[in-house]
PATIVEX-462951 format. One record per residue (C-alpha): residue in three letters; x, y, z. Coordinates in pm, whole numbers, padded with zeros to 5 digits, always signed. Example, Ala and Ser with C-alpha at 12.3 -4.5 7.8 and 13.67 -1.06 7.14 Angstrom:
BEGIN
ALA+01230-00450+00780;SER+01367-00106+00714;
***
This chain:
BEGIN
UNK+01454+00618-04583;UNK+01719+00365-04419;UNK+01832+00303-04798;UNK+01923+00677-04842;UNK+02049+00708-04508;UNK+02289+00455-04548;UNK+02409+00608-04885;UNK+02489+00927-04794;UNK+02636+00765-04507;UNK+02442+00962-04238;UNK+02428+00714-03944;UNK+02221+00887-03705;UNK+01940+00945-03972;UNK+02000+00539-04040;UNK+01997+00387-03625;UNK+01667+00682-03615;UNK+01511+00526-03867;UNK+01544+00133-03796;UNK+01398+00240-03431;UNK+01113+00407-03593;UNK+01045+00113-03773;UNK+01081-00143-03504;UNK+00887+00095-03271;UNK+00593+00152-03555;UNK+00579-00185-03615;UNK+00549-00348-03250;UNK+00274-00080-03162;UNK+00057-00194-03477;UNK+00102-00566-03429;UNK+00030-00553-03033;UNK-00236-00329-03086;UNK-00429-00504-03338;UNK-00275-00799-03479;UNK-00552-00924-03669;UNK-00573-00596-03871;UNK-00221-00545-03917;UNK-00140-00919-04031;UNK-00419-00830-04249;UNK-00305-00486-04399;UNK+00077-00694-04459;UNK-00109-00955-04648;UNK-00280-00683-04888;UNK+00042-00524-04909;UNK+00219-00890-04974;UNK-00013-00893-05287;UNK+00070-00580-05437;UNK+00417-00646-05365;UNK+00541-00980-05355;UNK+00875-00868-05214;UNK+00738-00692-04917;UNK+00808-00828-04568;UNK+00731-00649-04257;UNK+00816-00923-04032;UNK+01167-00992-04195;UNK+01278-00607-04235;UNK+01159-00540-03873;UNK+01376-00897-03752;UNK+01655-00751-03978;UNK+01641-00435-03824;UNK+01618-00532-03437;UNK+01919-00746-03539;UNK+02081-00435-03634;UNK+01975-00220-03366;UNK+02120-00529-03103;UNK+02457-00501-03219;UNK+02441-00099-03252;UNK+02364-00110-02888;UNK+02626-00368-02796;UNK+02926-00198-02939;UNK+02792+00095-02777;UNK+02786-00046-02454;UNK+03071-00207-02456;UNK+02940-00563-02458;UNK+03025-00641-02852;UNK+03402-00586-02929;UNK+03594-00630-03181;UNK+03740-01008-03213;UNK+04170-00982-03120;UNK+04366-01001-03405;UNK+04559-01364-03436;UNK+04924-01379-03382;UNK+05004-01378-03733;UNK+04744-01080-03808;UNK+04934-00889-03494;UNK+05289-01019-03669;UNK+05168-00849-04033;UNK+05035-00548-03901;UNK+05365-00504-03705;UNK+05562-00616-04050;UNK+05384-00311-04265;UNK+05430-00081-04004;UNK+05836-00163-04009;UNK+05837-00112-04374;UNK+05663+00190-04398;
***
C-alpha cells in the first residue's frame, strides 16, 4: 500500500498508511510480544526479506520528519552564498 501510494504520488494515502503501520505494529508487540516476535520469525522464513522491525523504524523515521516540517521545527537548510549568488545569476538571465 505505501509502495502504490507513493507512485501515484498520493501523499495523504502514503503519511495514512506509515501511521497505520507504526500504530498496528506497536499495539501487537506491546500486547503480546512473545507471539508477535514469534509470528515475524515464521514470516522471516517464508520470506527472508521481510522485516517488521526495520520497515516500522523506517517508517517512524519518516513520520518524524513529516511532523517536523509540519510544525515548523525541520526547515529547509539556507542556501550558501554562492547558491544565493547562482540563483540570483539565472534569474538575471532569464
Amino acid at each position: 500500500m505505501h509502495n502504490e501510494a507513493v507512485a501515484k504520488g498520493d501523499r495523504r494515502l502514503d503519511l495514512e498508511t506509515l501511521r497505520k503501520y507504526v500504530d498496528v505494529y506497536d499495539i501487537a508487540v506491546n500486547a503480546n510480544p512473545k507471539d508477535t516476535r514469534a509470528a515475524f520469525a515464521k514470516a522471516k522464513k517464508i520470506n527472508p526479506d521481510v522485516d517488521f522491525d526495520a520497515v516500522a523504524k523506517s517508517f517512524r523515521e519518516k513520520l518524524s520528519q513529516y511532523d517536523a516540517i509540519q510544525d515548523g521545527s525541520l526547515v529547509a537548510p539556507e542556501p550558501s552564498e554562492s547558491e544565493a549568488a547562482d540563483t540570483v545569476k539565472e534569474r538575471n538571465s532569464t
